[in-house]
C-alpha positions as CSV (number, residue, x, y, z in Angstrom):
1,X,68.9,-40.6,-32.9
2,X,66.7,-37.7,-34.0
3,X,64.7,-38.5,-37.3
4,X,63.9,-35.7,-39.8
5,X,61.7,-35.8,-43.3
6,X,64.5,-36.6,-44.8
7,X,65.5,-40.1,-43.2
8,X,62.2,-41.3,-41.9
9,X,62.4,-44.4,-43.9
10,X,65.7,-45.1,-42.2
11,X,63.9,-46.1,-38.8
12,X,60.0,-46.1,-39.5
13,X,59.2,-47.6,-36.2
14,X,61.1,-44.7,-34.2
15,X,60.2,-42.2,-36.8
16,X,56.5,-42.6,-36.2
17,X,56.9,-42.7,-32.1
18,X,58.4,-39.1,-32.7
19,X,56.2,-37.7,-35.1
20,X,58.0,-37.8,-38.3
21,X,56.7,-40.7,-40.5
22,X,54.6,-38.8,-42.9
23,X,52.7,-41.9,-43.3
24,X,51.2,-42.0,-40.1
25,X,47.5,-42.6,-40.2
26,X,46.5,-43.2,-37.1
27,X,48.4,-44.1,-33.7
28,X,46.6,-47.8,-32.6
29,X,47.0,-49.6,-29.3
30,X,49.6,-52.0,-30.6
31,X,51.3,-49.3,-32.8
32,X,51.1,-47.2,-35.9
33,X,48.3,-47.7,-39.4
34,X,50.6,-46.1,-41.9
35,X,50.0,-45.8,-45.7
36,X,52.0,-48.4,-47.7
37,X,54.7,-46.6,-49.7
38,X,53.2,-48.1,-53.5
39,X,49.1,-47.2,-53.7
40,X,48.9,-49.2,-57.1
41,X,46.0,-50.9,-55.1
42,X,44.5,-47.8,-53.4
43,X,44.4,-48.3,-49.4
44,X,47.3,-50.3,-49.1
45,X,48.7,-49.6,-45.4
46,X,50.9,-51.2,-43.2
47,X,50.4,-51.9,-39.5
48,X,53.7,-50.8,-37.3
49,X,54.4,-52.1,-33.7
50,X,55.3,-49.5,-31.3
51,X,58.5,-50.7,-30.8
52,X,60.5,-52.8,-33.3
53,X,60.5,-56.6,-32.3
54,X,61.4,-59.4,-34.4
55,X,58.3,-61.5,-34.8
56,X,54.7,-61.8,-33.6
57,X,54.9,-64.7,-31.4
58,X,57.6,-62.4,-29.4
59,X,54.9,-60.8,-28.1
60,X,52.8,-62.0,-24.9
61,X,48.6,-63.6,-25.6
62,X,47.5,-60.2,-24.3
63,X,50.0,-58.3,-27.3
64,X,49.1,-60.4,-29.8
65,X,45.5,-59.9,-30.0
66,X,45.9,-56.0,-29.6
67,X,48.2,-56.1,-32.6
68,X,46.2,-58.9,-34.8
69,X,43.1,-56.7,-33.9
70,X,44.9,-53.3,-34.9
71,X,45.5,-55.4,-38.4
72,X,41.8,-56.1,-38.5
73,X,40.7,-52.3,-37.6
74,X,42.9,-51.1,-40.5
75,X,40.9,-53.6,-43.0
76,X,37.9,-52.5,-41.7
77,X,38.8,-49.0,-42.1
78,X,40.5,-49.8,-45.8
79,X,36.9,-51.9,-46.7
80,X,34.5,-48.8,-45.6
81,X,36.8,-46.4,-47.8
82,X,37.8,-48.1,-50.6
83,X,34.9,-50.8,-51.1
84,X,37.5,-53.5,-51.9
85,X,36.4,-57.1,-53.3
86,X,38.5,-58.4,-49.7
87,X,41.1,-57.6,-47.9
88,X,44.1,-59.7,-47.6
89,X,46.9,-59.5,-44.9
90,X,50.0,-60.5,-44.2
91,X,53.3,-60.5,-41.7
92,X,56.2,-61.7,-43.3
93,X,59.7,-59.9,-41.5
94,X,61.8,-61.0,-44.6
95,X,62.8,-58.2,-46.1
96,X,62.3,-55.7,-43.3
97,X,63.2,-58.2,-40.5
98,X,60.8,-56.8,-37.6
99,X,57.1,-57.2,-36.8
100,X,55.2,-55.3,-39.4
101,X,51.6,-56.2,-40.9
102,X,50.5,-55.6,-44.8
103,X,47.0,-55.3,-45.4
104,X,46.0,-55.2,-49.0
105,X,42.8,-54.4,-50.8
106,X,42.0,-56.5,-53.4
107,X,39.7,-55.4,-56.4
108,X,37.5,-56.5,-59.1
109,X,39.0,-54.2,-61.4
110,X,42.5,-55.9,-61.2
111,X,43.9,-58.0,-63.5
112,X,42.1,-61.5,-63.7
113,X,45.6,-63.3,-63.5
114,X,46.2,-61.7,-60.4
115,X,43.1,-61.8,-58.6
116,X,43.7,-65.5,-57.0
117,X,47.2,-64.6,-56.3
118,X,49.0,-62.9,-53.4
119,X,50.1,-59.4,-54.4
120,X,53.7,-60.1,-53.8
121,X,53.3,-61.4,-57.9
122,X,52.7,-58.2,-59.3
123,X,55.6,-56.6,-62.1
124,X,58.2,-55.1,-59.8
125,X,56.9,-51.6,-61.4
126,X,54.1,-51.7,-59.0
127,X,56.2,-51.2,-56.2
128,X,58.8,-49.1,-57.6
129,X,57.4,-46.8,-60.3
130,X,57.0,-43.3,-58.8
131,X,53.7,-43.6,-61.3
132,X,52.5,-45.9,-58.3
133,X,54.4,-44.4,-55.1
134,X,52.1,-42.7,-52.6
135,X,52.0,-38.8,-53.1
136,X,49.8,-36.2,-51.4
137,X,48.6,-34.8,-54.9
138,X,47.3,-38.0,-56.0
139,X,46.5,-39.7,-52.8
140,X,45.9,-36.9,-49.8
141,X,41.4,-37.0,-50.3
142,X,42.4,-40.9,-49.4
143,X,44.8,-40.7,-46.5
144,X,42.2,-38.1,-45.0
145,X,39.3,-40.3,-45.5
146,X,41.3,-43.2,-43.9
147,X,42.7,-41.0,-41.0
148,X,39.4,-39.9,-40.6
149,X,37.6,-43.6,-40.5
150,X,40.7,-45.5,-38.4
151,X,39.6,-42.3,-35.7
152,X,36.2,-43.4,-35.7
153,X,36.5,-46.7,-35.5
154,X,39.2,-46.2,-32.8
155,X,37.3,-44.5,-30.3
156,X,34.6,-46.9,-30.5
157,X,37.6,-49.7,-29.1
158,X,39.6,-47.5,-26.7
């Protein structure tokens, strides 16, 4: 199956392996940093294996720590741009049932009732207002900067 701009979200994994996920940060060892769909907390990405499998202990010792170290490259990467309080990850497969890794930025800025909970409890509006969807004119100067980091932080790795 041939992807185009149009149906990229259809098949992110395959999407990104042929060049046609427009969220594509940066192509890691285990896969693919892409920028999360929602930016209402700026940096949000999404680590993508490079090839869809169902769970993370489907993958051999060896795969595992490439992929959990990926995850941690991305925070790094997120903390030196963004200057988050943390950074929080997580692999869930429930929704989108394959191997996929959120990492979150978490601010001082946001909301005190939602600082000591997981961002899964923001309003539903977070994640599917186009007021918080990612969009080059409000978030390109960030996906550069991040491109630009996760590349210099890669090369010191591979």
């Amino acid at each position: 199956m041939t992807t185009n701009k149009v149906d990229w979200k259809q098949d992110r994994i395959l999407a990104a392996n042929s060049g046609d996920n427009p969220m594509v940060l940066a192509k890691m060892k285990s896969g693919f940093a892409v920028m999360g769909d929602t930016q209402f907390l700026p940096g949000y990405c999404v680590l993508l294996p490079s090839i869809e499998i169902y769970t993370l202990n489907d993958l051999n010792i060896k795969q595992r720590s490439e992929y959990l170290l990926d995850m941690s490259i991305i925070g790094d990467a997120i903390s030196a741009v963004c200057d988050p309080k943390r950074i929080n990850y997580s692999i869930y497969g429930n929704t989108d049932a394959y191997l996929h890794a959120h990492i979150f930025p978490r601010y001082e800025w946001e909301p005190a009732e939602n600082l000591p909970k997981p961002v899964w409890q923001y309003p539903k509006e977070k994640w599917t207002s186009s007021r918080f969807l990612y969009s080059d004119v409000e978030h390109l100067s960030l996906k550069e900067n991040l491109i630009e980091k996760l590349d210099e932080l890669t090369k010191q790795l591979y």
